[in-house]
N, CA, C and O atoms as a Maestro MAE file, in Angstrom:
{
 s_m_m2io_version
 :::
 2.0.0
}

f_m_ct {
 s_m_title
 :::
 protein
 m_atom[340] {
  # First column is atom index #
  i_m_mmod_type
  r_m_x_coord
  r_m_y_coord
  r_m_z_coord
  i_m_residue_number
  s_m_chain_name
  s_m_pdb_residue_name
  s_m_pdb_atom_name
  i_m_atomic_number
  :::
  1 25 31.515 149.088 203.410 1 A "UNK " " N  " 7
  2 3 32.867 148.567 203.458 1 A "UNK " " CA " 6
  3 2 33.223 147.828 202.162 1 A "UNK " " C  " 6
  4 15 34.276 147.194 202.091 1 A "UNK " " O  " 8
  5 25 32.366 147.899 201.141 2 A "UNK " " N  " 7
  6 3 32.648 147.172 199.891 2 A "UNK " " CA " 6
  7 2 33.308 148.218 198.873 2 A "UNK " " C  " 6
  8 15 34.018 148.004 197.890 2 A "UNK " " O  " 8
  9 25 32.960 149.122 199.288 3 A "UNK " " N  " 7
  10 3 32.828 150.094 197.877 3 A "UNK " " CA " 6
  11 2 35.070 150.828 198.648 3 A "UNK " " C  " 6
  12 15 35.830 151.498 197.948 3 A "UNK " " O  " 8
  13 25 35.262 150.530 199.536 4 A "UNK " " N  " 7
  14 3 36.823 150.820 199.710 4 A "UNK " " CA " 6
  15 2 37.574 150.736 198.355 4 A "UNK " " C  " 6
  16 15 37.624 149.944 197.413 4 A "UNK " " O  " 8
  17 25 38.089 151.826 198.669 5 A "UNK " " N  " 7
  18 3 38.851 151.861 196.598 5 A "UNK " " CA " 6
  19 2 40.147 151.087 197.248 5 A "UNK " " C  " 6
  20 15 40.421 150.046 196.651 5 A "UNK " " O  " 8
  21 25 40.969 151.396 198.327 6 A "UNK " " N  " 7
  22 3 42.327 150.996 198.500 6 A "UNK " " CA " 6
  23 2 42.490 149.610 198.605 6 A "UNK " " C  " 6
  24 15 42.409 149.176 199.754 6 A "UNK " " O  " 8
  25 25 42.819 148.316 197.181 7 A "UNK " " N  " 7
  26 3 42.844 147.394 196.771 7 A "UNK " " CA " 6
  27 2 43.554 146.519 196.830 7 A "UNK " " C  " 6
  28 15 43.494 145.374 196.383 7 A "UNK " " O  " 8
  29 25 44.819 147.440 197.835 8 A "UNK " " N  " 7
  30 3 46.295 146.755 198.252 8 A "UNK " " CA " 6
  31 2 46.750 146.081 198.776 8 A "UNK " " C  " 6
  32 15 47.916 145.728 198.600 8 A "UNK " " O  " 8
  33 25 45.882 145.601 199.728 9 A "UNK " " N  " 7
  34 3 46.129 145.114 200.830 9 A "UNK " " CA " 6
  35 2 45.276 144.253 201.188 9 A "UNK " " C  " 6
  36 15 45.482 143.353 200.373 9 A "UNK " " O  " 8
  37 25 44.365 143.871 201.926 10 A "UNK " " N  " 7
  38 3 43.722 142.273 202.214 10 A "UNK " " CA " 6
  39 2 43.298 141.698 201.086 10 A "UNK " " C  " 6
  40 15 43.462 140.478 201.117 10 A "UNK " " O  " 8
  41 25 42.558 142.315 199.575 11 A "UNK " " N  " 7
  42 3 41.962 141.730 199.036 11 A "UNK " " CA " 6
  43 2 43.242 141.460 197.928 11 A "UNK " " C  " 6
  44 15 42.949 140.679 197.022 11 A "UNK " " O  " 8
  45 25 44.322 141.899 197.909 12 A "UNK " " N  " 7
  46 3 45.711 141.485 196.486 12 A "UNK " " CA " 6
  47 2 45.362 140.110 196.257 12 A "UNK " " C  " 6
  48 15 45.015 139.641 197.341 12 A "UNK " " O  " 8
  49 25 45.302 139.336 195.442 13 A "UNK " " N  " 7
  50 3 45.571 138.230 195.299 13 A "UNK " " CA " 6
  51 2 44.503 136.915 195.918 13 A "UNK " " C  " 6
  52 15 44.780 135.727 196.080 13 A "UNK " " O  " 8
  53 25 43.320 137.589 196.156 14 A "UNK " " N  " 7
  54 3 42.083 136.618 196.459 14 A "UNK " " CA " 6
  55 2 41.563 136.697 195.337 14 A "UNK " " C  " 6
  56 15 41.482 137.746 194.698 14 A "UNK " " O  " 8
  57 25 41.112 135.499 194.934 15 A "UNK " " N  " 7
  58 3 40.356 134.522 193.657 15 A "UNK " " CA " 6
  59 2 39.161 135.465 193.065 15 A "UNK " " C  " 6
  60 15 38.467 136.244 193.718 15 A "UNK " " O  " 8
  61 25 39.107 135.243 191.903 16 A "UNK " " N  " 7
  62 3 37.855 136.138 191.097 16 A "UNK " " CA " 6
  63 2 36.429 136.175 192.367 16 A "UNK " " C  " 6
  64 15 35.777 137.121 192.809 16 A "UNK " " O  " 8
  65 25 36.386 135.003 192.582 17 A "UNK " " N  " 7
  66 3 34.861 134.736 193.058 17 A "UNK " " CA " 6
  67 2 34.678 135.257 194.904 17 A "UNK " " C  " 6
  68 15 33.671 135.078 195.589 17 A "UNK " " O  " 8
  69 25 35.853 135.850 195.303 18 A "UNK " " N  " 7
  70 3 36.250 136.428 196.561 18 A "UNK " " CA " 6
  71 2 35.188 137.303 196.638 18 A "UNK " " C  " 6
  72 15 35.007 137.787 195.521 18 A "UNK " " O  " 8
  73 25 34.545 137.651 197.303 19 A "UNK " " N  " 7
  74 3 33.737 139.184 198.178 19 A "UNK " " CA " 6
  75 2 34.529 139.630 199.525 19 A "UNK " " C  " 6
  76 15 34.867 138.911 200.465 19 A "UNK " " O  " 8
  77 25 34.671 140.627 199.396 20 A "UNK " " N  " 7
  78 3 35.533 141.094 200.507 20 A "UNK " " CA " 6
  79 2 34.871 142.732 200.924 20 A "UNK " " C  " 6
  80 15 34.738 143.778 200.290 20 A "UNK " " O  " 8
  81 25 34.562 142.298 202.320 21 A "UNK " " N  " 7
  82 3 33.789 143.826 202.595 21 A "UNK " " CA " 6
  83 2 35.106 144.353 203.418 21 A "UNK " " C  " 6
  84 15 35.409 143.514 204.267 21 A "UNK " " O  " 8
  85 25 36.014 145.532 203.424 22 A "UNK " " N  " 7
  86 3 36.984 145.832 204.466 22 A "UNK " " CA " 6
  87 2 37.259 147.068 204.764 22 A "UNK " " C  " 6
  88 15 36.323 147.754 204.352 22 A "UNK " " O  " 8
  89 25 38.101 147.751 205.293 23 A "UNK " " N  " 7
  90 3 38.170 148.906 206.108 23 A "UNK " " CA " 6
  91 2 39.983 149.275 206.406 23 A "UNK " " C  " 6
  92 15 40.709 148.833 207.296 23 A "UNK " " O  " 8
  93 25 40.287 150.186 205.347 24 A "UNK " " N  " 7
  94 3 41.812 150.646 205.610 24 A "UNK " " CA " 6
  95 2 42.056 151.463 206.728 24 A "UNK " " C  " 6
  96 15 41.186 151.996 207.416 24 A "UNK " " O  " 8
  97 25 43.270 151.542 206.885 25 A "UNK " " N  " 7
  98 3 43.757 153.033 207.611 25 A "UNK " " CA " 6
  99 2 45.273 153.087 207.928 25 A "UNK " " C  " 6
  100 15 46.156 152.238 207.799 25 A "UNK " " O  " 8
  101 25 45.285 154.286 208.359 26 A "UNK " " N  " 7
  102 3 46.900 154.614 208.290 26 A "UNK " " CA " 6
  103 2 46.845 155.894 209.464 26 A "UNK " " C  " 6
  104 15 45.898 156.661 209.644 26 A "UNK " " O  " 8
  105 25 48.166 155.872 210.201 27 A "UNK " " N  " 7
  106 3 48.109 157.077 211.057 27 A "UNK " " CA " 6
  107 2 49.805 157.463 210.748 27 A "UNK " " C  " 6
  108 15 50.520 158.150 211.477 27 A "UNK " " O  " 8
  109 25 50.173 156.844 209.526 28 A "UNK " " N  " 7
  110 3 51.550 156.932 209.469 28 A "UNK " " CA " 6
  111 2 52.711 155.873 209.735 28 A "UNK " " C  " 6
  112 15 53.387 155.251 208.916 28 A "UNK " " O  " 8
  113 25 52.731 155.859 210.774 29 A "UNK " " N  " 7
  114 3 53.920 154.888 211.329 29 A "UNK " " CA " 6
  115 2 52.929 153.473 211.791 29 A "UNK " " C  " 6
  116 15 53.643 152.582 212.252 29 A "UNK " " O  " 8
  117 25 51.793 153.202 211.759 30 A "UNK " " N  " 7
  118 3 50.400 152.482 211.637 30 A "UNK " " CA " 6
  119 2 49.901 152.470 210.484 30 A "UNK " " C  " 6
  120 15 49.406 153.354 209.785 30 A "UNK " " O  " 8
  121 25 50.152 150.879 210.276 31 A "UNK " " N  " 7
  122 3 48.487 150.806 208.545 31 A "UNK " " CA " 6
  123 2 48.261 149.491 208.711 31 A "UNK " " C  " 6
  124 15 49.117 148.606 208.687 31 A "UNK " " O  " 8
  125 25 46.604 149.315 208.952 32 A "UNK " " N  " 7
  126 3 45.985 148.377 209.140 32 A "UNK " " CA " 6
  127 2 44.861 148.247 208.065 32 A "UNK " " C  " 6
  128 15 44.277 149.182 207.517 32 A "UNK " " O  " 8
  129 25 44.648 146.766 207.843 33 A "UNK " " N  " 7
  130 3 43.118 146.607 207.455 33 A "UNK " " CA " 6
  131 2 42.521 145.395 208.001 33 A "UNK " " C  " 6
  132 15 43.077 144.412 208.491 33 A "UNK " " O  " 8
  133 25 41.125 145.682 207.803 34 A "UNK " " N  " 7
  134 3 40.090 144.777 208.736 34 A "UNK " " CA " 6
  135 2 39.019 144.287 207.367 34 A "UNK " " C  " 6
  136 15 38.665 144.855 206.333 34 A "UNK " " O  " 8
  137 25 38.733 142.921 207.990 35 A "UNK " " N  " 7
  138 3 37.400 142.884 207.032 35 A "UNK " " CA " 6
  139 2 37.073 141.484 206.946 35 A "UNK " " C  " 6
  140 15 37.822 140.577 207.307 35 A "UNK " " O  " 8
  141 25 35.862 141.340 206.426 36 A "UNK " " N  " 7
  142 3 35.151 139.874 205.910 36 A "UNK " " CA " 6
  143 2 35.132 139.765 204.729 36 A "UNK " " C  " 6
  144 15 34.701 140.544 203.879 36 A "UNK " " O  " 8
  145 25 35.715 138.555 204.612 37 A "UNK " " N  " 7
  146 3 36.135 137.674 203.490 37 A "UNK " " CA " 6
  147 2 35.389 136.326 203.499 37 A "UNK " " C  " 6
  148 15 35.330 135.515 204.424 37 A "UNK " " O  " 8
  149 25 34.776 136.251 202.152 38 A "UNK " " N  " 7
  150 3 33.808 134.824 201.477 38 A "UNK " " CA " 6
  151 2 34.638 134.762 200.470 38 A "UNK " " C  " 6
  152 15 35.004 135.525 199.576 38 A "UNK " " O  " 8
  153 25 34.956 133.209 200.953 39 A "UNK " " N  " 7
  154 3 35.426 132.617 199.712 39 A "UNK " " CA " 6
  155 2 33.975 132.521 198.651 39 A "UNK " " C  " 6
  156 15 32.903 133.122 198.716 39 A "UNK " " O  " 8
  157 25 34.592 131.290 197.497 40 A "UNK " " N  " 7
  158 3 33.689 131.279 196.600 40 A "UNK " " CA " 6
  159 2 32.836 129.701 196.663 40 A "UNK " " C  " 6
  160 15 32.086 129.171 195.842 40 A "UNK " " O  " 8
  161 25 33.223 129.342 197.733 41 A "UNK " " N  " 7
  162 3 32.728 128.416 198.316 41 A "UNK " " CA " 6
  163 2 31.782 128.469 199.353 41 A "UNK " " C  " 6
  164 15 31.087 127.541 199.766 41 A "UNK " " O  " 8
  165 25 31.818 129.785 199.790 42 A "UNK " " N  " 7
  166 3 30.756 130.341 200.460 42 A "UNK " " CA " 6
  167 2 30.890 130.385 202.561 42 A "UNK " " C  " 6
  168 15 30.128 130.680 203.483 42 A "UNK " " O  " 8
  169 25 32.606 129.803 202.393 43 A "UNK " " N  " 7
  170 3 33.112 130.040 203.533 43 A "UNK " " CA " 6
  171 2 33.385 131.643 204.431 43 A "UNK " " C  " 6
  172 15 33.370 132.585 203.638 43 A "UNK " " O  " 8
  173 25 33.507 131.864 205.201 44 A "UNK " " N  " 7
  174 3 33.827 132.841 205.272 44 A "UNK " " CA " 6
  175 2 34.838 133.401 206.849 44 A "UNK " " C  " 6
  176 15 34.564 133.165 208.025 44 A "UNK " " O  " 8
  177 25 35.724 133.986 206.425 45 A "UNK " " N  " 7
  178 3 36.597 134.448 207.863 45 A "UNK " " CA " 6
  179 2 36.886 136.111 208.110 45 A "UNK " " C  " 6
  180 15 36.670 136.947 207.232 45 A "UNK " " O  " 8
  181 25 37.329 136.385 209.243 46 A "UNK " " N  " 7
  182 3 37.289 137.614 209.420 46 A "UNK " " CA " 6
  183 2 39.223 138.084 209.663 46 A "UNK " " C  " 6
  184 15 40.117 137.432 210.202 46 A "UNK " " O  " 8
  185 25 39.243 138.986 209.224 47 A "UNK " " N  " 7
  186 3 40.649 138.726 209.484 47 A "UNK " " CA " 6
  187 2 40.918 140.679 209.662 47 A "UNK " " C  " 6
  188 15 40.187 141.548 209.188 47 A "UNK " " O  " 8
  189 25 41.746 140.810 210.202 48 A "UNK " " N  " 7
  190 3 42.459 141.826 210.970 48 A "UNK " " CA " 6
  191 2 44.128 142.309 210.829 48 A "UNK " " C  " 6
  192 15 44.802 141.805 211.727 48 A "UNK " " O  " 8
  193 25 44.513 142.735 210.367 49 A "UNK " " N  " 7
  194 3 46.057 142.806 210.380 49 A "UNK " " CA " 6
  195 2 46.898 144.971 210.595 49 A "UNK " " C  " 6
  196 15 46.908 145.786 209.672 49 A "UNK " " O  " 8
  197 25 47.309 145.174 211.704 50 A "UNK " " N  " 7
  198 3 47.571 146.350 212.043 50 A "UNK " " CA " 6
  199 2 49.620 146.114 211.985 50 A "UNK " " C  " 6
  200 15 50.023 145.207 212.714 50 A "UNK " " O  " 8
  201 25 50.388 146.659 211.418 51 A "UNK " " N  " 7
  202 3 51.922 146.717 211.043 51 A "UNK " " CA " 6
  203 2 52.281 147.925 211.683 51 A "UNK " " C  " 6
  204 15 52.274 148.882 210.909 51 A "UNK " " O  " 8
  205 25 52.564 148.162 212.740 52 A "UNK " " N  " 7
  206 3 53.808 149.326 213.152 52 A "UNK " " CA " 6
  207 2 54.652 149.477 212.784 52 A "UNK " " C  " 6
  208 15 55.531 148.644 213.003 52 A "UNK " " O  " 8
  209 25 55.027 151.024 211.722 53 A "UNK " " N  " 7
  210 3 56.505 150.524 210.816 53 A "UNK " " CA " 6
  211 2 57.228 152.283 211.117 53 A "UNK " " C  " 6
  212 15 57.070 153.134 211.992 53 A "UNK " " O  " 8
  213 25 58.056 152.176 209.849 54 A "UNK " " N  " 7
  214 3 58.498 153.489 210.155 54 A "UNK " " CA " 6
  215 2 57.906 154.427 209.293 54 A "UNK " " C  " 6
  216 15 57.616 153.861 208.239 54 A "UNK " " O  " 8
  217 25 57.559 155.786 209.283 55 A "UNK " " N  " 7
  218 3 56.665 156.695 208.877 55 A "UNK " " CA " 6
  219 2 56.877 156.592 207.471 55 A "UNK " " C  " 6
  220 15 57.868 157.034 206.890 55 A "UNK " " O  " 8
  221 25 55.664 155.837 206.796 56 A "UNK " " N  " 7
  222 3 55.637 155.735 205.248 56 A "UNK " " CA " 6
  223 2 56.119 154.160 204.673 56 A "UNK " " C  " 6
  224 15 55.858 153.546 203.639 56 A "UNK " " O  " 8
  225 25 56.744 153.922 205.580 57 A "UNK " " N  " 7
  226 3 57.305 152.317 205.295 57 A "UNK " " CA " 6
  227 2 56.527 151.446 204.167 57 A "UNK " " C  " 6
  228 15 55.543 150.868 204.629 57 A "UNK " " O  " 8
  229 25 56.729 151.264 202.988 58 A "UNK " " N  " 7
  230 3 55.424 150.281 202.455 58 A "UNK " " CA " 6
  231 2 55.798 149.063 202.060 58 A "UNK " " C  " 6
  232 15 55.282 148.405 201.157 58 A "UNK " " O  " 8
  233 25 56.973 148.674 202.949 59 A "UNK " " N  " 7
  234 3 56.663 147.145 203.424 59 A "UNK " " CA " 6
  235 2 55.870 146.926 204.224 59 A "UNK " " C  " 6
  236 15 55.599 145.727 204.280 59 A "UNK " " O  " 8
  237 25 55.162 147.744 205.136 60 A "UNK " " N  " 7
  238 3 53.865 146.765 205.896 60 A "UNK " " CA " 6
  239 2 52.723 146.837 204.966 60 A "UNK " " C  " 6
  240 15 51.742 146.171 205.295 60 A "UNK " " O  " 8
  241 25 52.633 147.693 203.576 61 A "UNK " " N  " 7
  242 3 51.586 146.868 202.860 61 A "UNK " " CA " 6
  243 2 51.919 145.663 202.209 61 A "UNK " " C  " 6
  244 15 51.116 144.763 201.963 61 A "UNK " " O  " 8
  245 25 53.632 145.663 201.818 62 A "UNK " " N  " 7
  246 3 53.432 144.098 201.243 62 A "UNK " " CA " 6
  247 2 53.048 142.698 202.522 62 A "UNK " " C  " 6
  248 15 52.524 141.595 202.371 62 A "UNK " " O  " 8
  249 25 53.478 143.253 203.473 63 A "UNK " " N  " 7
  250 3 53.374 142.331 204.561 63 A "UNK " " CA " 6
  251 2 51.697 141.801 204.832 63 A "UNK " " C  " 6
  252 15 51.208 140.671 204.795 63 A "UNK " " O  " 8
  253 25 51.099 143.120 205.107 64 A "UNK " " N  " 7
  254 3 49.986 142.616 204.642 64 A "UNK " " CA " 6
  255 2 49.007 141.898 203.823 64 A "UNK " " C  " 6
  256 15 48.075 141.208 204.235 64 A "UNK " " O  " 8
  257 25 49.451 142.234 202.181 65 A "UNK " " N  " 7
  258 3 49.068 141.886 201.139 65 A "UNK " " CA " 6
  259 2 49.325 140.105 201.228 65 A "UNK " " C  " 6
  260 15 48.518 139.302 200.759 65 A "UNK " " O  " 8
  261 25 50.736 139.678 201.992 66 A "UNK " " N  " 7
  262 3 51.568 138.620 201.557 66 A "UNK " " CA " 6
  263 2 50.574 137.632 203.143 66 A "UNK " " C  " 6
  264 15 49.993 136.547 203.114 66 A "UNK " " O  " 8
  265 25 50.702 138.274 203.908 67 A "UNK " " N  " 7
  266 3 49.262 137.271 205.073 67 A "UNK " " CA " 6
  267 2 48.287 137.411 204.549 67 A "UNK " " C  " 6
  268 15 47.680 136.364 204.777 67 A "UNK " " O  " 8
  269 25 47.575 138.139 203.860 68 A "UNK " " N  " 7
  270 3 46.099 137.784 203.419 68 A "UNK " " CA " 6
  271 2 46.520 136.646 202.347 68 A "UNK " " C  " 6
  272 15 45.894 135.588 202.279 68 A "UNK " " O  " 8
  273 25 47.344 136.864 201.729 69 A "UNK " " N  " 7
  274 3 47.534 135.494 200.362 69 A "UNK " " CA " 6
  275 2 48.086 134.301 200.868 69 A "UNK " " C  " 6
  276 15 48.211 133.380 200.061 69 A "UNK " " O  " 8
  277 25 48.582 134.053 202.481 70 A "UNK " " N  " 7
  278 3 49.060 132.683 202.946 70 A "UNK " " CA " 6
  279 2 47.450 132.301 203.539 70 A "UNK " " C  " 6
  280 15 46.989 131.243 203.110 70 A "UNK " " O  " 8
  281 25 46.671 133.022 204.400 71 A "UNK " " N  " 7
  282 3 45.369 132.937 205.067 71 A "UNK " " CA " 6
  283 2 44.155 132.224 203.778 71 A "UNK " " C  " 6
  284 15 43.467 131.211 203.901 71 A "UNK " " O  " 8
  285 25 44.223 133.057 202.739 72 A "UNK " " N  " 7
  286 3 43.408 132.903 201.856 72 A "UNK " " CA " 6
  287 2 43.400 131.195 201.514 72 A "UNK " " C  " 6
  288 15 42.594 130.298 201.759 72 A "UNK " " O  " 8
  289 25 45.016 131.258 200.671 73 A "UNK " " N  " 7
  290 3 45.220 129.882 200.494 73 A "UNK " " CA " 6
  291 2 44.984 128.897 201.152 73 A "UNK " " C  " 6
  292 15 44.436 127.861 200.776 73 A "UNK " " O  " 8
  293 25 45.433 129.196 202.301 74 A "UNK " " N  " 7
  294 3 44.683 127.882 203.265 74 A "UNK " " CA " 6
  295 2 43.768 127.690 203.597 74 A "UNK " " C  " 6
  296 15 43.565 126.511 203.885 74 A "UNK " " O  " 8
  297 25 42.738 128.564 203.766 75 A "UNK " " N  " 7
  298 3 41.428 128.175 203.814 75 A "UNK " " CA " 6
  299 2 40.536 127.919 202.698 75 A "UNK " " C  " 6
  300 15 39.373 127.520 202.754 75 A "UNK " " O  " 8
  301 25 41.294 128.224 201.589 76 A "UNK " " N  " 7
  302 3 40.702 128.019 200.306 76 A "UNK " " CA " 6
  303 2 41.196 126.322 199.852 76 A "UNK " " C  " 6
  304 15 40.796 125.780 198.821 76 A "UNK " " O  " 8
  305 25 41.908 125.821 200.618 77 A "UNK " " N  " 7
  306 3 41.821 124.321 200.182 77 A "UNK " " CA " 6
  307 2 40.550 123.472 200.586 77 A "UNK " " C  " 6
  308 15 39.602 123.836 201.281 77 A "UNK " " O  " 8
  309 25 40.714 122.545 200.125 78 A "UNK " " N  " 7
  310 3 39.739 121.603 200.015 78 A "UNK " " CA " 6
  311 2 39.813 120.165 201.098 78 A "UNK " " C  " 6
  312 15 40.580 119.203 201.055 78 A "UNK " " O  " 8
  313 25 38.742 120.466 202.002 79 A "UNK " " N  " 7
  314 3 38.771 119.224 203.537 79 A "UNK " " CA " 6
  315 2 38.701 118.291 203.333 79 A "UNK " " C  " 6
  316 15 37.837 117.855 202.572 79 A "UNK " " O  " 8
  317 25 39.632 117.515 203.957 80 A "UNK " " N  " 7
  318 3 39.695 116.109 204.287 80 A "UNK " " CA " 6
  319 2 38.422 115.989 205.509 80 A "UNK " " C  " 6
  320 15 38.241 116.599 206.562 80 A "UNK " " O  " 8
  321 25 37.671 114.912 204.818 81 A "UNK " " N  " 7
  322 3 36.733 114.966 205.780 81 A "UNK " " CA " 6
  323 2 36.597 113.215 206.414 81 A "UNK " " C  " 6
  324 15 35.604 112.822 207.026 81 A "UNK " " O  " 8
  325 25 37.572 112.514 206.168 82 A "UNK " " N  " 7
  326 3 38.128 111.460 206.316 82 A "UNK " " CA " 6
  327 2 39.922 110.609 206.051 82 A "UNK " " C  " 6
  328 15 40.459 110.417 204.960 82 A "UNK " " O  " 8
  329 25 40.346 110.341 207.093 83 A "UNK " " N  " 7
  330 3 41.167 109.912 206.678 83 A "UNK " " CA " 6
  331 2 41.341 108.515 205.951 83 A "UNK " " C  " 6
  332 15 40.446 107.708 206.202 83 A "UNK " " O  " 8
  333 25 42.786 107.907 204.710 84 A "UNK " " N  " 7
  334 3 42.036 106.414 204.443 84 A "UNK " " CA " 6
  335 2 42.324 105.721 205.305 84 A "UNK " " C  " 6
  336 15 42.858 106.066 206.358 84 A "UNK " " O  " 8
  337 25 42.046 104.763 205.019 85 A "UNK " " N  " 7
  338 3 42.508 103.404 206.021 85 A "UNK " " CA " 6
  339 2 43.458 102.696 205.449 85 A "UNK " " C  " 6
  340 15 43.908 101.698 206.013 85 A "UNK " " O  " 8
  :::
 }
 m_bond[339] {
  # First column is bond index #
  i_m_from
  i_m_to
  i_m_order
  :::
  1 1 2 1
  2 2 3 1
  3 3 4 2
  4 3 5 1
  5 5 6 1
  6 6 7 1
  7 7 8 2
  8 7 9 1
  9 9 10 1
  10 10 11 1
  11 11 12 2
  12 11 13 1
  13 13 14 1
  14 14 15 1
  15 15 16 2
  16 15 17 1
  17 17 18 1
  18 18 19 1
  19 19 20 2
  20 19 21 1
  21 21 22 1
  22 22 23 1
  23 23 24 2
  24 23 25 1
  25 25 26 1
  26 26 27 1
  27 27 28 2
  28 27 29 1
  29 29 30 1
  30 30 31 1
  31 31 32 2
  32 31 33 1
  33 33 34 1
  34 34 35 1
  35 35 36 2
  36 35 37 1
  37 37 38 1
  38 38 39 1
  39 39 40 2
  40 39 41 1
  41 41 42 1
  42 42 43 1
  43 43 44 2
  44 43 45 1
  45 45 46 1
  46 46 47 1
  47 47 48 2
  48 47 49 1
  49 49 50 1
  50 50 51 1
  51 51 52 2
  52 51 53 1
  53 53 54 1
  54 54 55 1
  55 55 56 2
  56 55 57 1
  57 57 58 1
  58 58 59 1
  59 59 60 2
  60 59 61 1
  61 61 62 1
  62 62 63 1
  63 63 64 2
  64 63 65 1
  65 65 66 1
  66 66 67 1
  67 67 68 2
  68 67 69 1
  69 69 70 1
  70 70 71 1
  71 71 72 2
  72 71 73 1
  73 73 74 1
  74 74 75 1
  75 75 76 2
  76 75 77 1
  77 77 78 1
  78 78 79 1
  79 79 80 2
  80 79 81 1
  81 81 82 1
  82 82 83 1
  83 83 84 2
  84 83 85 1
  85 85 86 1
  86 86 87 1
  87 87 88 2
  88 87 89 1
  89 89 90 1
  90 90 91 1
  91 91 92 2
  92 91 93 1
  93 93 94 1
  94 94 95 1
  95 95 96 2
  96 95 97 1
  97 97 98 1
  98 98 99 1
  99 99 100 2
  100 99 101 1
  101 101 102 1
  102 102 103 1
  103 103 104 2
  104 103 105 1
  105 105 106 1
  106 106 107 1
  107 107 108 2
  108 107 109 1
  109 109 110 1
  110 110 111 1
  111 111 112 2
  112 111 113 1
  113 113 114 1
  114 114 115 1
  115 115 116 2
  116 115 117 1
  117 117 118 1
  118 118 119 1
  119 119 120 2
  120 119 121 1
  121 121 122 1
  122 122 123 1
  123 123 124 2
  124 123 125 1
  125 125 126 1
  126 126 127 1
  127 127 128 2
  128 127 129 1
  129 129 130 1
  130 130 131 1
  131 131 132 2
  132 131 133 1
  133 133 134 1
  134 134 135 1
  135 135 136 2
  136 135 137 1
  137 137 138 1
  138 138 139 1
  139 139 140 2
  140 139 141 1
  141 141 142 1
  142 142 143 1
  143 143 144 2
  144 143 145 1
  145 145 146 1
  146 146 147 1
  147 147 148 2
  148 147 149 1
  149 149 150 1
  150 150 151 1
  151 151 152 2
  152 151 153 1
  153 153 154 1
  154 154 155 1
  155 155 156 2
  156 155 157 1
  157 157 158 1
  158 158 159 1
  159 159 160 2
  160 159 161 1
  161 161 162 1
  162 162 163 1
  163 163 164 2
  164 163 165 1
  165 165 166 1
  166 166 167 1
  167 167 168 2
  168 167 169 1
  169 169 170 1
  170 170 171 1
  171 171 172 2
  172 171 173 1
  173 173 174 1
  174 174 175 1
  175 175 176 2
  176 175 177 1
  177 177 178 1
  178 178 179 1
  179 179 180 2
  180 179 181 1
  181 181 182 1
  182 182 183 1
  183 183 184 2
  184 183 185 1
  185 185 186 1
  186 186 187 1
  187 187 188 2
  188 187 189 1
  189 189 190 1
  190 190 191 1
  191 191 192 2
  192 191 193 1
  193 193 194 1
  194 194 195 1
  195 195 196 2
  196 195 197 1
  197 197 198 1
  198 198 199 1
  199 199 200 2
  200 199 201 1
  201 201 202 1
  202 202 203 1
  203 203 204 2
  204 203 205 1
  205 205 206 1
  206 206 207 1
  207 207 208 2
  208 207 209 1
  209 209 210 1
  210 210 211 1
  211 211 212 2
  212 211 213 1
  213 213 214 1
  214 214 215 1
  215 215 216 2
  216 215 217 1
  217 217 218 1
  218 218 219 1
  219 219 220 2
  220 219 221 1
  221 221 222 1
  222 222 223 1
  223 223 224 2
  224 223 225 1
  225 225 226 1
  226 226 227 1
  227 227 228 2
  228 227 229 1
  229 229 230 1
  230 230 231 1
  231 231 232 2
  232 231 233 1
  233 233 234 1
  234 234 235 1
  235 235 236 2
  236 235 237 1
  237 237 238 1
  238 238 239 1
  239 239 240 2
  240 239 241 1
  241 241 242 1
  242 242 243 1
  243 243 244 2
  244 243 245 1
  245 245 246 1
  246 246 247 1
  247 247 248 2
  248 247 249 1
  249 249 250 1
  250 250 251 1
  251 251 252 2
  252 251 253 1
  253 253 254 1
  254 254 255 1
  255 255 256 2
  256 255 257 1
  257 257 258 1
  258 258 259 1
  259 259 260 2
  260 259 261 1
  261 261 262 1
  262 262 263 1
  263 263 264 2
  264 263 265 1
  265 265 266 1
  266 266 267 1
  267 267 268 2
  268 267 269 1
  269 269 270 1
  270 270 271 1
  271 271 272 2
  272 271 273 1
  273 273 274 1
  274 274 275 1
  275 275 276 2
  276 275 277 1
  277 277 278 1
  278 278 279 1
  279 279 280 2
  280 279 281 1
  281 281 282 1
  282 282 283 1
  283 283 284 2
  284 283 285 1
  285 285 286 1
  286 286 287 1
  287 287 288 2
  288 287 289 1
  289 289 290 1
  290 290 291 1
  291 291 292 2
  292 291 293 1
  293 293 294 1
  294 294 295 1
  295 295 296 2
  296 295 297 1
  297 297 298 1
  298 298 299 1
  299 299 300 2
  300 299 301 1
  301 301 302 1
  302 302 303 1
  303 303 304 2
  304 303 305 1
  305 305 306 1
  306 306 307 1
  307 307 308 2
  308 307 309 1
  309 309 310 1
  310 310 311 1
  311 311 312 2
  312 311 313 1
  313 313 314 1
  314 314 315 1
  315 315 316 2
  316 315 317 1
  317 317 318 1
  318 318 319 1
  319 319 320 2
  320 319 321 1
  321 321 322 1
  322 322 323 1
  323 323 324 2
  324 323 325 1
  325 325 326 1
  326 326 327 1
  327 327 328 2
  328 327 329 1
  329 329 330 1
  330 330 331 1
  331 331 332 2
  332 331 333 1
  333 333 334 1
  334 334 335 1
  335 335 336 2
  336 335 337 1
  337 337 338 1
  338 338 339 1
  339 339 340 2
  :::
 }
}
């Protein structure tokens, strides 16, 4: 699942130090991708995203592309592991 050439979609816009193992597909009016994602922090989440559109539509790859880059970001910040006083 590493070696996936189609680059469009979960992994657009994750950080140099990203590993991303994932899994495309399309049945047409369906295009999904799946996969595990490590940050470079050594976190890691699994994430899933399937778009029902109209046959060829490729706004559900930007749609996709554009949730993996809100998901990413947020888990790519940095924890408060205390609040101050």
């Amino acid at each position: 699942m590493r070696r996936v050439q189609n680059r469009r979609l979960l992994p657009v816009d994750l950080s140099k130090g990203a590993v991303i193992a994932h899994k495309t597909g399309t049945l047409g009016v369906l295009l999904g991708d799946a996969g595990i994602i490590e940050l470079p922090s050594g976190k890691r989440y699994l994430a899933g995203i399937l778009v029902k559109r109209p046959f060829g539509d490729t706004r559900a790859r930007v749609f996709i592309s554009q949730v993996s880059k809100l998901v990413y970001g947020y888990l790519d910040q940095p924890r408060v592991t205390s609040l101050p006083q």
